[in-house]
N, C-alpha and C positions, 0 to 999 in steps of 0.2 A: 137329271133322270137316271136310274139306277134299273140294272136291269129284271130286277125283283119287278118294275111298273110295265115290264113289258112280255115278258117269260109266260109259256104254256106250262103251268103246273101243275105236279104230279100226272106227268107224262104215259102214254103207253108203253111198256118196255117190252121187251126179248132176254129169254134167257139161249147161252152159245150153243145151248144141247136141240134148240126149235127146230125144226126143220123149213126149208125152206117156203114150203107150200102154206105152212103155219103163220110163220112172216107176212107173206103175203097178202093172207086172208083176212091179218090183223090191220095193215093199212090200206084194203078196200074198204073193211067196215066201219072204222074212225075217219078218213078220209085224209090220211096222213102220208107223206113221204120218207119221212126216218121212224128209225128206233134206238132209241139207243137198247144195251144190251147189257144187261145185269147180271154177276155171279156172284153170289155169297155176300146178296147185299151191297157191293160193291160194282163201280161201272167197268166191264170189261170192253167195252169196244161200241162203235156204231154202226150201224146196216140200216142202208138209204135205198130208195127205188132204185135207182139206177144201177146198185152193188145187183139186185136183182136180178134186174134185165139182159146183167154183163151174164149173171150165172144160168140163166133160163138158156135152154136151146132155141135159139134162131129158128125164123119162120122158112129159111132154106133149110133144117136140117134133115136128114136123112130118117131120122129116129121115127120109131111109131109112136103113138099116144101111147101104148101100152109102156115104151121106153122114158116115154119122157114123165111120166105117172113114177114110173119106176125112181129116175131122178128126183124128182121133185121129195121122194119120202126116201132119198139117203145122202141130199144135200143138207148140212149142216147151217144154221148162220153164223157158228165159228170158223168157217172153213171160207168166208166170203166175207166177215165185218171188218171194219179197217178198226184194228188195233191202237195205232196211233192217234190218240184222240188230244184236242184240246180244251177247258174248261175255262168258267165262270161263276161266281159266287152273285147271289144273287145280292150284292152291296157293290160288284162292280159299278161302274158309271158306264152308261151306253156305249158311250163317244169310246173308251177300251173295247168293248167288245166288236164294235166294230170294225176298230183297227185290230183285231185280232183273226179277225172273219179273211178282208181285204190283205193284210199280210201272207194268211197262209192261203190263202185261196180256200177256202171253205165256205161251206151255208151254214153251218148247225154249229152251233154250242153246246153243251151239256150243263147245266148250272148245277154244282155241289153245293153242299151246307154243311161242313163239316163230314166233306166224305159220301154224306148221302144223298144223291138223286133228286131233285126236288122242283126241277122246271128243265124245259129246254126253249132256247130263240133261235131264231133262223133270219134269215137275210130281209124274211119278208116285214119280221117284230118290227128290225131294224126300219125298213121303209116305212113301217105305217109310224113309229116315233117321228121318223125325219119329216113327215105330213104336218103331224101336231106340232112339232115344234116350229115348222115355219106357217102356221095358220093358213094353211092350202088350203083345208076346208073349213075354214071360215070366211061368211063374206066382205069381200074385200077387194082392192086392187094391191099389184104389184109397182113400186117405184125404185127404182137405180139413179142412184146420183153420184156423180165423180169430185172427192173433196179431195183435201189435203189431209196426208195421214199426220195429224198434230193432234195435243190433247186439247179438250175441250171442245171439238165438233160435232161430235154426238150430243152431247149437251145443248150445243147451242141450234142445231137440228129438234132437237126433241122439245126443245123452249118451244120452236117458230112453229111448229106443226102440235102443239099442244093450243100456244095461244091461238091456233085458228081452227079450236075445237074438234079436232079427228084425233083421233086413238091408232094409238101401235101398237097392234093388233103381234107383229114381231121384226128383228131387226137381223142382219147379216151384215158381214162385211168381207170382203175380197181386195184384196190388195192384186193389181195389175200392174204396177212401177213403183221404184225405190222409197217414194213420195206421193203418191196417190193411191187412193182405193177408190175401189166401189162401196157405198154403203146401200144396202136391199133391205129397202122396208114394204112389211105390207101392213097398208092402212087402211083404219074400219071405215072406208066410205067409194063412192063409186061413182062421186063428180071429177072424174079424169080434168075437166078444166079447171076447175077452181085451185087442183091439189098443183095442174102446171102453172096457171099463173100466181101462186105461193110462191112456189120455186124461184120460176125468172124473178119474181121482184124484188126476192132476197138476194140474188147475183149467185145463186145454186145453179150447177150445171144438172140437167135431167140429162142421163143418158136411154134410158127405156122406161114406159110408161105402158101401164095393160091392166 
């Protein structure tokens, strides 16, 4: 998966010169949380709700409507975008961009094309991928088995639960010791007994069944 399959394209932007009231008004009416921010074609920076919120006067502040009106039409969103931004090209692979998210602690991406603008993903692309690709919402059950990490056990799993007509639907695997994992399938059926007594008769350890 590539983040071109998950990306909101051709995004809402901001130019640095908006004010802030303007910002604002742009992600009530798309129902959005960031923007990124364009100058001369090119991406200058991001501004998210929360850059907002930090910049709005507190519901304790002192100031009048008339002051905080006043604010609101001589805050800049170059005077609050964070600058340091990181990117993505839409031929990324997910699995980068996610560790790119999780490294810096970030939600948003900006994905370039050659410099230009062209989608953005957020943490959330990220989860609704991480959904599809483990068939959440497909139906199904979940199975956990504890094997030996050696070659050919996926294999000879996918044989045993092939010939007893169920589909893998998708598969995982977690290693928890030097020498064993987990392998996490979820398969296209939802006779919880038939899929345990598969298991035991093969000398499969099940560790969670659901």
């Amino acid at each position: 998966m590539f983040v071109r399959d998950y990306m909101t394209p051709s995004p809402v932007t901001a130019s640095p010169d908006d004010l802030l009231g303007e910002a604002l008004r742009l992600m009530k009416e798309h129902s959005i949380r960031r923007l990124p921010v364009i100058s001369k074609g090119k991406i200058a920076g991001l501004v998210t709700e929360q850059d907002l919120m930090k910049a709005s006067p507190s519901s304790a502040t002192s100031l009048s409507v008339w002051e905080i009106n006043y604010l609101f039409h001589k805050i800049k969103i170059k005077d609050i975008m964070t600058k340091e931004i990181f990117t993505v090209t839409p031929d990324t692979i997910l699995e980068k961009a996610a560790l790119i998210m999780q490294e810096k602690q970030i939600s948003t991406l900006p994905v370039l094309d050659k410099g230009r603008l062209v989608g953005i993903i957020t943490e959330s692309d990220i989860f609704k991928a991480f959904i599809d690709v483990l068939g959440i919402n497909h139906p199904s059950m979940r199975v956990t088995l504890q094997v030996e990490d050696q070659i050919g056990v996926l294999k000879n799993i996918s044989e045993l639960v092939g010939a007893a007509g169920i589909n893998i639907v998708s598969t995982v695997v977690q290693r928890f010791s030097d020498d064993r994992v987990y392998l996490i399938l979820r398969l296209g059926t939802a006779d919880v007994a038939a899929v345990t007594r598969l298991f035991d008769e093969a000398g499969i350890e099940v560790a969670h069944i659901c």
